[in-house]
C-alpha positions as CSV (number, residue, x, y, z in Angstrom):
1,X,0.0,0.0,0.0
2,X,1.2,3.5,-0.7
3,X,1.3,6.4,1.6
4,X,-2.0,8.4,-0.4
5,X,-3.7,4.6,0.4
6,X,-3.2,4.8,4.1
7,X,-3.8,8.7,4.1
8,X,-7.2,8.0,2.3
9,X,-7.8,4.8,5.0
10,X,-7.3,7.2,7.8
11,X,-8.9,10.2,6.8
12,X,-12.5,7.6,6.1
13,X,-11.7,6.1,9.6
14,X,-11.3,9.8,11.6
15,X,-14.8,10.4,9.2
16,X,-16.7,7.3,10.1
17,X,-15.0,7.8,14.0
18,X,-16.9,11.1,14.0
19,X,-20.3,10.1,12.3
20,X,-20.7,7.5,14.4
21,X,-19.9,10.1,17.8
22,X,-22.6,12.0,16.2
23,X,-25.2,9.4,16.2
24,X,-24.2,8.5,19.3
25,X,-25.1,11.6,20.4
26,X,-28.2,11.6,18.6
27,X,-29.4,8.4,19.8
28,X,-28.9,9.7,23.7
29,X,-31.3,12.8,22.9
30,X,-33.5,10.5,21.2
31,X,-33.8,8.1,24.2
32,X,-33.7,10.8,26.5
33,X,-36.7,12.5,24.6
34,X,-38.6,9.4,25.0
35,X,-37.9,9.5,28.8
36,X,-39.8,12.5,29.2
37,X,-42.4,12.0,26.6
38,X,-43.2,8.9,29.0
39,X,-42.9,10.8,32.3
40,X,-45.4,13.6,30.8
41,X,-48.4,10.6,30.0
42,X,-51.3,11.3,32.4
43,X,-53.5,8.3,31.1
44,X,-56.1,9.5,34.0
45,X,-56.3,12.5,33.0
46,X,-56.2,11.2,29.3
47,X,-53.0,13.0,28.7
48,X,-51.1,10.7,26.0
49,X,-47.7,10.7,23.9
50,X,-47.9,7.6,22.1
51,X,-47.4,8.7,18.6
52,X,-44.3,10.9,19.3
53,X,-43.1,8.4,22.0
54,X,-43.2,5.4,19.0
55,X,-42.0,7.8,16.3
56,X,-38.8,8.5,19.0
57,X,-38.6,5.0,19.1
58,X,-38.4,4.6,15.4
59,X,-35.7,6.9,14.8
60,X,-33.3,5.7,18.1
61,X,-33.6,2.1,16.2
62,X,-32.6,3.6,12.9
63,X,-30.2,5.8,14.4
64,X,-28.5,2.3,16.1
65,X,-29.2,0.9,12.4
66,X,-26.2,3.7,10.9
67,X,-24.6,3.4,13.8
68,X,-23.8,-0.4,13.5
69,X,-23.5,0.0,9.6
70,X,-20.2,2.6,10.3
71,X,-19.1,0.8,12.9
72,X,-18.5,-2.7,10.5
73,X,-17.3,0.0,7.6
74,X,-14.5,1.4,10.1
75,X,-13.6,-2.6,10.9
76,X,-13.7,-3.6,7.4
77,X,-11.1,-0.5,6.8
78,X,-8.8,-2.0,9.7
79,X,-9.0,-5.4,8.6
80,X,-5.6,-6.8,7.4
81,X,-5.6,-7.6,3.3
């Protein structure tokens, strides 16, 4: 491999190091989001979130989706040929 190789290598691993810190992030506002959409239901008093709290849901499971996806990119970019 040649030096612009391994420049090219790191420079995709310090971008897929910093999307997935960025959908970590995401995920924790996500989850925390959901925390308090849950806290807020009053079902007595017919207070309800369940469309936000699922929709919340959906997105923190897609958000673990990419997450997952550019963590086995940045593996496959470490892995010895």
């Amino acid at each position: 491999m040649t030096g612009t190789d391994q420049t090219d290598i790191a420079a995709k691993e310090a971008e897929l190091s910093a999307r997935m810190e960025e959908l970590a992030a995401r995920k924790a506002a996500v989850e925390k989001q959901v925390r308090e959409l849950m806290a807020a239901e009053d079902h007595k008093a017919g207070v309800s979130h369940a469309q936000a709290i699922f929709a919340a849901k959906q997105e923190k499971l897609a958000l673990e989706t990419e997450f997952e996806i550019a963590r086995r990119q940045k593996k496959r970019l470490t892995m010895p040929f």
